[in-house]
Each structure stands twice: as structure tokens, then as C-alpha cells.
C-alpha positions as CSV (number, residue, x, y, z in Angstrom):
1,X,-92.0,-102.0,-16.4
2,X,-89.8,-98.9,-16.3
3,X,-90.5,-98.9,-20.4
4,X,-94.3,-98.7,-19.5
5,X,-93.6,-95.9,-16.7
6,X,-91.7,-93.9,-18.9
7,X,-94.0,-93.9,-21.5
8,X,-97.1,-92.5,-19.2
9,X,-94.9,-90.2,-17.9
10,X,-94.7,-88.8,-21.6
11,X,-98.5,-89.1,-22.2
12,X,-99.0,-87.2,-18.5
13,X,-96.7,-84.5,-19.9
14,X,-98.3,-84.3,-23.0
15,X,-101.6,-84.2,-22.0
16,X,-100.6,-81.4,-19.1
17,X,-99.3,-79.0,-22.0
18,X,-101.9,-79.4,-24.5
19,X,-104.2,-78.4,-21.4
20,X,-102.2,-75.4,-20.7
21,X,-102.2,-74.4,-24.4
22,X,-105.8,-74.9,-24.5
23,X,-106.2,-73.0,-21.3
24,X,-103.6,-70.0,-22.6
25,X,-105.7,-69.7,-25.7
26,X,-109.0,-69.8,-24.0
27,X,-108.0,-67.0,-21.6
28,X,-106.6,-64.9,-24.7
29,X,-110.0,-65.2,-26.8
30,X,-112.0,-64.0,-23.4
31,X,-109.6,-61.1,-23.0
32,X,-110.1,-60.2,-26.3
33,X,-113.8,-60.7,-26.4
34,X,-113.6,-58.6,-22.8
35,X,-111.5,-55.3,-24.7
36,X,-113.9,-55.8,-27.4
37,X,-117.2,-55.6,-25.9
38,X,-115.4,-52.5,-23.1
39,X,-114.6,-50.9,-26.4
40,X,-118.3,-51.2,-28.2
41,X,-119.3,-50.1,-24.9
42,X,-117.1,-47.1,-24.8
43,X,-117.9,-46.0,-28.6
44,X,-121.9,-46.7,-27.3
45,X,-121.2,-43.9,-24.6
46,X,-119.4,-41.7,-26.9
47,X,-122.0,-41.8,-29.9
48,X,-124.3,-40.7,-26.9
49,X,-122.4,-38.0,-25.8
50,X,-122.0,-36.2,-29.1
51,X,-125.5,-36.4,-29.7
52,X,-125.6,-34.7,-26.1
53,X,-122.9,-31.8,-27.7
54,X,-125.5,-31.1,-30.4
55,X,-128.0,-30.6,-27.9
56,X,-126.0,-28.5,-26.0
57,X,-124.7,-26.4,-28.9
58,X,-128.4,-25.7,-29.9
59,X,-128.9,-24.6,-26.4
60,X,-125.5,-22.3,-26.7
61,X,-127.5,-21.1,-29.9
62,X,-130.4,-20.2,-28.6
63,X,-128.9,-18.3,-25.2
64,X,-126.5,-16.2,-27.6
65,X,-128.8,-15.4,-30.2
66,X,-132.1,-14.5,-27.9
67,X,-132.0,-11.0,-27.0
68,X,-131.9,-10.1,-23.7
69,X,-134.4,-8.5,-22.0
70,X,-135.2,-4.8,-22.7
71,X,-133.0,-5.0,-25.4
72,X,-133.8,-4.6,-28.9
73,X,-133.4,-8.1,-31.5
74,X,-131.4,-6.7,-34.2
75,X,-131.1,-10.0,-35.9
76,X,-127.3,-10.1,-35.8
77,X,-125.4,-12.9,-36.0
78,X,-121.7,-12.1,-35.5
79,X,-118.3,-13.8,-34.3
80,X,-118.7,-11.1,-30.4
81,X,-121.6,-13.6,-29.6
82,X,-120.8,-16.5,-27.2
83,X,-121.9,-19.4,-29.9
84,X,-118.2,-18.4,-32.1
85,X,-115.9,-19.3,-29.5
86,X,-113.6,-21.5,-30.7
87,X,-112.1,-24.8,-28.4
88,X,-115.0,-25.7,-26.3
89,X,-113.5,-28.3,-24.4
90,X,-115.6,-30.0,-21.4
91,X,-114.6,-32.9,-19.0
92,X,-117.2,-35.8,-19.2
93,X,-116.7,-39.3,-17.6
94,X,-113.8,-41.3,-18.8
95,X,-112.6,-38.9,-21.5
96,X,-114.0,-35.8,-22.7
97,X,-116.2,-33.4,-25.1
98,X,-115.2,-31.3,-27.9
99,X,-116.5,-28.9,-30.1
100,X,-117.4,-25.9,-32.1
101,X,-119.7,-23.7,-34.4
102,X,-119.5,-22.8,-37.5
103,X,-122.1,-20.3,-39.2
104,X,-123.0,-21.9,-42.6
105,X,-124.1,-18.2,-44.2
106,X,-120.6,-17.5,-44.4
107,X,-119.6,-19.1,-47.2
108,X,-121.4,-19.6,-51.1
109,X,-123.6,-22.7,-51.1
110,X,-123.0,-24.1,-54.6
111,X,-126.3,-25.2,-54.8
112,X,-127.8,-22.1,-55.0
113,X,-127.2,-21.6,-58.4
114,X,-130.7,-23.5,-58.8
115,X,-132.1,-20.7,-56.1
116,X,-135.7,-19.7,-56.8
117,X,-134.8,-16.4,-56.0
118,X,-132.1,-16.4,-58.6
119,X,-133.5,-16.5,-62.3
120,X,-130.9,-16.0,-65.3
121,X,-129.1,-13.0,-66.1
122,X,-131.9,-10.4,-68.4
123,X,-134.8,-12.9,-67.3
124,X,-137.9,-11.6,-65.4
125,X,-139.9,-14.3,-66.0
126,X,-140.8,-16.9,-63.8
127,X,-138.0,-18.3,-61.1
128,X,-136.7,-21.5,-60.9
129,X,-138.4,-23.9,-58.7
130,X,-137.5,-24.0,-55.1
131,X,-136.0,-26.9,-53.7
132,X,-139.6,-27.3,-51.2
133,X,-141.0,-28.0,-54.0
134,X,-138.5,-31.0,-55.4
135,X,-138.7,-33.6,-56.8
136,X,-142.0,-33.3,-58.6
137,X,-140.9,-29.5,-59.5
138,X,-137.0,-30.1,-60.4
139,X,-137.7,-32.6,-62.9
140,X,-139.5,-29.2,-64.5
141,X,-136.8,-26.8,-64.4
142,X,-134.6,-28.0,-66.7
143,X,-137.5,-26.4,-68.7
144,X,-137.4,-22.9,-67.1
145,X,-133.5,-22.9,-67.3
146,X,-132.0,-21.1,-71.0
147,X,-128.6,-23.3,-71.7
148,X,-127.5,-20.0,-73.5
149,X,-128.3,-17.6,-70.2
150,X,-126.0,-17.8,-67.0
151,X,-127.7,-17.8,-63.7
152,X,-126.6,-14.9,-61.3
153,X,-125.2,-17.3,-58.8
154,X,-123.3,-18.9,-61.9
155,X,-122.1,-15.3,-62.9
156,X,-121.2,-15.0,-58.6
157,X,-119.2,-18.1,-59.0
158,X,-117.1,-17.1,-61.9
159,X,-116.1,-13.8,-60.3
160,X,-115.0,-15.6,-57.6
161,X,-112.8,-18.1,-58.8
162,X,-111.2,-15.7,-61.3
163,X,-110.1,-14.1,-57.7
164,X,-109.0,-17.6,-56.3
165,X,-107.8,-19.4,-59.6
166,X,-106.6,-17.1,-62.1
167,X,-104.2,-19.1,-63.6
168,X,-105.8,-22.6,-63.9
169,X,-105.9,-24.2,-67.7
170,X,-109.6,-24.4,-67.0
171,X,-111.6,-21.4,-67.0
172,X,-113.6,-19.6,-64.0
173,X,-116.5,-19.1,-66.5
174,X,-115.9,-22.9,-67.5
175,X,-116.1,-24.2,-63.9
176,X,-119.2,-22.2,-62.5
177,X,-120.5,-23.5,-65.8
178,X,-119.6,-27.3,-65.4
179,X,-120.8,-27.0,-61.6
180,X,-124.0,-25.8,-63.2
181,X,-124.1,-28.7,-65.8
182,X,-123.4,-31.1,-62.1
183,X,-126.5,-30.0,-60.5
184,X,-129.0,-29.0,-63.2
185,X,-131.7,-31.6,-64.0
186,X,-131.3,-31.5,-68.2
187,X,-128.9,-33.0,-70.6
188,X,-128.1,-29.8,-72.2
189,X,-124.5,-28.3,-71.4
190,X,-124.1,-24.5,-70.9
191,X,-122.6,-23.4,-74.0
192,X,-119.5,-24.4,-75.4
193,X,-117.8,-24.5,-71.6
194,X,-120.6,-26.9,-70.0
195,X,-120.0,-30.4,-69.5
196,X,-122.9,-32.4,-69.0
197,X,-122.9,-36.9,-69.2
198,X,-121.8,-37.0,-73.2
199,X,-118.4,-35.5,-71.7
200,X,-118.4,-37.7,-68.7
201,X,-119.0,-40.7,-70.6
202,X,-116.0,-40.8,-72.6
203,X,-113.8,-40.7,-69.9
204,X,-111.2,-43.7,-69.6
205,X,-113.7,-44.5,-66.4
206,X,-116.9,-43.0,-67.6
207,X,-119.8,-41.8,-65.4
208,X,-122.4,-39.5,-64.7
209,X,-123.2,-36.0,-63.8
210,X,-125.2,-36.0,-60.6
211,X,-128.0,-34.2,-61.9
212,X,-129.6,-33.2,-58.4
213,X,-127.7,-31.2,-55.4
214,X,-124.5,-31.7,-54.1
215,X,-124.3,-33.2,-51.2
216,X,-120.2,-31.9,-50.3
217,X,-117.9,-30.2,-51.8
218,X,-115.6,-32.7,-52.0
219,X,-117.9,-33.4,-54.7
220,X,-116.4,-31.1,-57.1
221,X,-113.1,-33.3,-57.3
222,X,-115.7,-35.3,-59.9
223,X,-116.3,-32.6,-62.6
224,X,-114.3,-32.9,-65.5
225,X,-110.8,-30.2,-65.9
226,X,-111.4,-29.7,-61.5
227,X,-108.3,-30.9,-59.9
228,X,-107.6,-32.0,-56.3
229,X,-105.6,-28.9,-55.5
230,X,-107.9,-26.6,-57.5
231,X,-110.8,-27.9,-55.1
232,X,-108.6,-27.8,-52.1
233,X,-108.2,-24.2,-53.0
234,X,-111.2,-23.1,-53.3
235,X,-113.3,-25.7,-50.7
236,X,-112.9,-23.1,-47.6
237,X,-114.6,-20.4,-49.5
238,X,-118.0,-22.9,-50.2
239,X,-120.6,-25.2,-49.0
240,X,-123.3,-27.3,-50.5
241,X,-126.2,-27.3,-48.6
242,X,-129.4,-29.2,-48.7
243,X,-131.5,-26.4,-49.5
244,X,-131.1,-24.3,-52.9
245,X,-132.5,-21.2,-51.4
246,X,-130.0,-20.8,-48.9
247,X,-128.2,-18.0,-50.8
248,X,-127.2,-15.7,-48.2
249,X,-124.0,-14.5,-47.2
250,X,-123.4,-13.3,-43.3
251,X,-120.8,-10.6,-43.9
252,X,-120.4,-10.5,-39.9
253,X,-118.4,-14.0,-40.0
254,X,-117.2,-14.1,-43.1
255,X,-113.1,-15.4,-42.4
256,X,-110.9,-12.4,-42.6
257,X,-109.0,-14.2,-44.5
258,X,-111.2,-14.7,-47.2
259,X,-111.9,-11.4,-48.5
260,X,-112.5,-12.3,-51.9
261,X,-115.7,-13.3,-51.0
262,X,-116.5,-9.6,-50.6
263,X,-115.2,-9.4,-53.7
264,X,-117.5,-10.9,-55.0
265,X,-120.4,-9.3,-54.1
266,X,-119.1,-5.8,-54.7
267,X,-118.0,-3.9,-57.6
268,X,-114.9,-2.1,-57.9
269,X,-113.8,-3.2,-54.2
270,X,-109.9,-3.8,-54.5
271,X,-108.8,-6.7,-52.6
272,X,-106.8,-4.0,-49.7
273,X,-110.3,-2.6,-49.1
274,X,-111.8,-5.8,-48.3
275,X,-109.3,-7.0,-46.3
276,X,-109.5,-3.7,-44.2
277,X,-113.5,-3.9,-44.3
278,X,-112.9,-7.3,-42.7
279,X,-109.9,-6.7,-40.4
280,X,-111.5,-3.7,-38.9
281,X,-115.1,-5.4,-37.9
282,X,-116.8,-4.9,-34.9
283,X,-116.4,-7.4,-32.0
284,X,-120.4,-7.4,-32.1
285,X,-120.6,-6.8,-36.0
286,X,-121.9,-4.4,-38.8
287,X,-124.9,-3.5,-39.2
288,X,-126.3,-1.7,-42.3
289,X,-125.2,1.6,-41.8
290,X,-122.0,1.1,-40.7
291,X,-121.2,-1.5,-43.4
292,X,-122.1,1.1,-45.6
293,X,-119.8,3.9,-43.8
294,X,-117.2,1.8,-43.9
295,X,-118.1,0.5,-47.9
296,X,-117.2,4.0,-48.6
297,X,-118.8,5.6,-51.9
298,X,-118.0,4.4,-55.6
299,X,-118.3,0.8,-54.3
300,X,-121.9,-1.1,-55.8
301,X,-123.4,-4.5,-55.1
302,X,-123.1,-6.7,-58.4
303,X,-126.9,-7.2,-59.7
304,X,-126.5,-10.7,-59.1
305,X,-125.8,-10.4,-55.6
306,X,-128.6,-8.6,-54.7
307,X,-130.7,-9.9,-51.8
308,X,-127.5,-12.5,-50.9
309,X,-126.0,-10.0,-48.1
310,X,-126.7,-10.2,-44.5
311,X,-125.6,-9.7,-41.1
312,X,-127.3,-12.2,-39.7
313,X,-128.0,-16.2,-40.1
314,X,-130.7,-19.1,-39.8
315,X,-128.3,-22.2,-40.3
316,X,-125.3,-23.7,-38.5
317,X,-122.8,-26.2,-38.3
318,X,-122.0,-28.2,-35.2
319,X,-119.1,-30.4,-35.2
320,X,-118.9,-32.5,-32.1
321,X,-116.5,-34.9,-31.1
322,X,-116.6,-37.5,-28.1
323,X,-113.9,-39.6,-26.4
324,X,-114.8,-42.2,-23.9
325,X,-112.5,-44.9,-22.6
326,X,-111.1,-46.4,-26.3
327,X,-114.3,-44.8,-27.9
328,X,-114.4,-42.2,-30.5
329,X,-117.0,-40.4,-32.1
330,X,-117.4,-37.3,-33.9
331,X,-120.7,-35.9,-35.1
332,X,-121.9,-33.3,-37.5
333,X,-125.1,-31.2,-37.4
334,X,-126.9,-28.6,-39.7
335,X,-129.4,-27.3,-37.4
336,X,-132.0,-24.2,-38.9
337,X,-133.7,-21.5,-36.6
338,X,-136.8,-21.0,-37.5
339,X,-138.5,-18.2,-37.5
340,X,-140.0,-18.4,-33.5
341,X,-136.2,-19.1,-32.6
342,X,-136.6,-22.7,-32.5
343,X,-134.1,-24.8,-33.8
344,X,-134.6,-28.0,-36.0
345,X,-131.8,-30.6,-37.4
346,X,-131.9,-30.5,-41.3
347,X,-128.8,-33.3,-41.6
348,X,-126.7,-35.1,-39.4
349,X,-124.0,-37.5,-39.8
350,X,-121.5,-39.8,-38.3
351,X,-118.0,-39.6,-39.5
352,X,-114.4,-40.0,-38.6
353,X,-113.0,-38.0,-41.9
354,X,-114.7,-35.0,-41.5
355,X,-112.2,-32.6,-39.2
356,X,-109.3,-33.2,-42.3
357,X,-110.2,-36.1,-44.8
358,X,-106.7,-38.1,-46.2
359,X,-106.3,-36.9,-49.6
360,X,-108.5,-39.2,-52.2
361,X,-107.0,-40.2,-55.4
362,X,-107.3,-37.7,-57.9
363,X,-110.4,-38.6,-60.3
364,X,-109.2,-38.8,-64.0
365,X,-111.8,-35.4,-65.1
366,X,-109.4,-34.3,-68.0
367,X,-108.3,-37.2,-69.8
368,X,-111.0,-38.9,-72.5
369,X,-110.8,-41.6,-74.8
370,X,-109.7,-41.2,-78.1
């Protein structure tokens, strides 16, 4: 009899402790389901929000770039304006909103080698087609393009990294030319410093050029002889955006610390001067005649920049970033102004790598098969 008792009393205490196991595990699984669903919840709200900050940034735009009344519109665009300020922080509900504005005519758009307002150096015929008129027209312009005559944006490119990389194994009339190569539609490399898919394809991992626009810079780390570090160099100073005929340069926000990009457009302007032209701008800008004044005499534009300077912009970054609870997004926006001072979202994406992507693994663009 006590046998018997003893042995229930076992079977009670076993049964009590697999309940409480069940009962601990149970309550574990709902928590975690619970901090799950509060934390899709939180990263629903702050998705929201950042598509809120783009709103409001467009509204930011379009308050600091409508004249006032009685006042003349000069078309300026320049860093005095309230859109520039830099660490736009506001409180929001559980966390809060961040933000700034970036002016996307201040730096060279890769892709505007293929500009229809560019044609090749000593051409006057036709231009190349405009990216409105793609695809149906850039499948043709491999036909208009000469793989013996740069392009003036190619030429553009080469004085500017001869500036920024002087001392690279690979060229600065090589790279503008492999970038060209990239983005072009035909087969045909640019003389004997090109790199189109023959040169890609015997790499240990072959692949492609992209034949079409790039769609980041970050693209360059691809082409064959660019390094990580020579892209890292040389990213701040460039863009690729979606349209090829965005080719202007907003010399009222270009960095001051990038005064090679003057350089670039101007003859005979020592570095010293640009930094100075730069350092010494307005709070509200040039304009015209006092970029001019200030150019001094003996200094030209380069024939293939004309048309490219400006002091004023149609296209913008927004980067916005949202923090709700445990919930993090961050947003980017290209947003155009038309020409009624409306403003229209050309791209937009979701990202968590865009404020300082982790360094990639260096592509293997200098090393082919034997």
C-alpha cells in the first residue's frame, strides 16, 4: 500500500512538472509572438512616417523655392534656402523623424555620357537619343555612337578623374572609357582602353557589361581595373541618375570640398582658385554675373561643358529615416519639379544600407583567365 502511494505520488509530480514546462513554453512562444507582432506593428508605423518625411520635404521644397511675393523668381537654387539645412530632426509618437536634402545637380550623373544633348567630340550630326525616347530608341544608338570618337561627357569624366586619381595603374581616359563601354547599348569597346563583355567574360567569374544605365554608383565596383577604394574615392563627386539628360551641374551647392568639379568645367582654373570661388560663395548664391566676376578673366568653359552649368536645379534627394517603438525605416526619394513648380517622385526606395553601406567584397575586375 505505501509502495502504491509512493508511486502516484511520483506520477502526480511528474505530471505537475511537465504541465509547468508546457505552461513555461506556452507563455514564452505568446511573448515572443506578442514582441513580434508590436515590432511589425512599429516598423508598419515607421514605413508610414517616412513616407510622411518625403511629403513633408516636398512641401519644404516647394515653400523655399517659390518666390515670395513681389519678388522676382531668379531660378536659384542654393545652400541660404531653408530646403539645405542639415539635421532636421522632429519628435513624432514613440520615437522620432529624421532627415535631409540633398540637391542631385551637384554632382556628375554618369549616365549622361549617353545625354542627347551631348554628341561626340567634332560631331554635328544628329544627337544621341534621349532617354524619353528608350527602349525602342537606345537599342538605335549604338548606331549613332563612333567607337573611335569620345563623347564630351566621356572627355568631362577623364578630366576629372585625372584630378582625383592621378596615380591609379588604370588610366582616367581608360575609366571614362570603360564606364562608357558599361552603359552603351553595342558590343564595340572604345578603342584600345574600352572594355566591353569579351573582357568581362574571361574573368575567373565572368559576366556582363550592363549595357543600359546605371542604377548606383556603387555600380562602378563591377568594371574591370575599378577598385573598391578607387570608387570610394571618387563616389562623392557622382551620381547615376535615371534620366540621361540630366547633365547639369548647380555650381551654387556644389561641396566646397570638392572643387575639382569646377575643375572640370573650366580651363586653366588652378585648384586654389576653385577652392576660393567655392569658399567665398554667397549665403544666397551666384548668379551669372557674379560667378563671372569672381571667374576672373583668362578662365574658359571646356567645349564639352557647355550648357552643363547652372545655378539652379529641378531634382532632389530626400533621405528619410523613421524610428518608432523597435521599428526602423529609412526611405529615399528623387523627386523632379516640373516646370509649374510641381513636384513628382521619379524613384524611391526602401533601404537600411543606404546612409554608409558595409564594405562589399572587392569584385575580381583585373584578374582574367589565362
Amino acid at each position: 500500500m505505501r509502495q502504491q502511494k509512493g508511486s502516484i505520488l511520483i506520477v502526480v509530480i511528474l505530471v505537475a512538472a511537465l504541465i509547468s514546462l508546457l505552461a513555461v513554453q506556452i507563455y514564452s512562444r505568446l511573448a515572443l509572438d506578442s514582441r513580434r507582432t508590436l515590432n511589425i506593428l512599429d516598423t508598419d508605423r515607421a514605413y508610414y512616417y517616412a513616407l510622411g518625411a518625403e511629403e513633408l520635404a516636398v512641401q519644404i521644397l516647394k515653400t523655399s523655392l517659390t518666390p515670395k511675393r513681389g519678388k522676382k523668381d531668379n531660378k536659384s537654387v542654393n545652400l541660404g534656402q531653408e530646403w539645405a539645412k542639415k539635421g532636421m530632426v522632429f519628435p513624432i509618437e514613440g520615437g522620432q523623424l529624421a532627415g535631409e536634402i540633398r540637391d542631385m545637380s551637384a554632382c556628375f550623373n554618369v549616365n549622361s555620357i549617353l545625354s542627347s544633348k551631348q554628341s561626340t567630340i567634332g560631331d554635328k550630326k544628329s544627337p544621341l537619343p534621349s532617354s524619353r525616347e528608350r527602349p525602342a530608341a537606345r537599342e538605335a544608338s549604338s548606331l549613332t555612337l563612333s567607337p573611335d570618337k569620345a563623347l564630351k561627357g566621356q572627355k568631362l569624366l577623364e578630366v576629372l578623374f585625372t584630378q582625383l586619381l592621378p596615380s591609379e595603374e588604370i588610366t582616367p581616359k581608360a575609366m571614362a572609357a570603360r564606364i562608357r563601354d558599361w552603359i552603351d547599348s553595342d558590343s564595340q569597346p572604345f578603342g584600345a582602353d574600352g572594355a566591353e563583355d569579351d573582357a568581362y567574360l574571361q574573368l575567373k567569374r565572368p559576366y556582363r557589361t550592363g549595357n543600359t544605365l546605371m542604377g548606383s554608383v556603387e555600380e562602378l565596383r563591377t568594371l574591370l581595373g575599378f577598385t573598391a577604394q578607387m570608387v570610394e574615392t571618387m563616389a562623392p563627386y557622382l551620381c547615376a541618375l535615371p534620366d540621361s539628360d540630366m547633365n547639369t551641374l548647380n555650381l551654387n551647392t556644389i561641396p566646397v570640398n570638392q572643387p575639382e568639379l569646377l575643375m572640370m568645367l573650366y580651363e586653366d582654373l588652378s585648384l586654389d582658385k576653385a577652392k576660393e570661388i567655392l569658399q567665398s560663395r554667397p549665403t544666397s548664391g551666384y548668379d551669372d554675373a557674379t560667378f563671372k566676376e569672381k571667374l576672373g578673366t583668362g578662365i574658359k568653359l571646356r567645349k564639352e561643358a557647355k550648357g552643363i552649368p547652372d545655378f539652379g536645379s529641378d531634382r532632389f534627394l530626400i533621405n528619410a529615416e523613421a524610428i518608432v517603438g523597435r521599428g526602423h525605416a529609412r526611405l529615399q526619394s528623387l523627386v523632379q519639379r516640373g516646370k509649374k513648380g510641381d513636384f513628382s517622385v521619379i524613384a524611391r526606395r526602401f533601404a537600411s544600407d543606404f546612409a554608409k553601406p558595409d564594405e562589399p567584397t572587392e569584385p575580381e575586375t583585373g584578374t582574367i583567365k589565362k
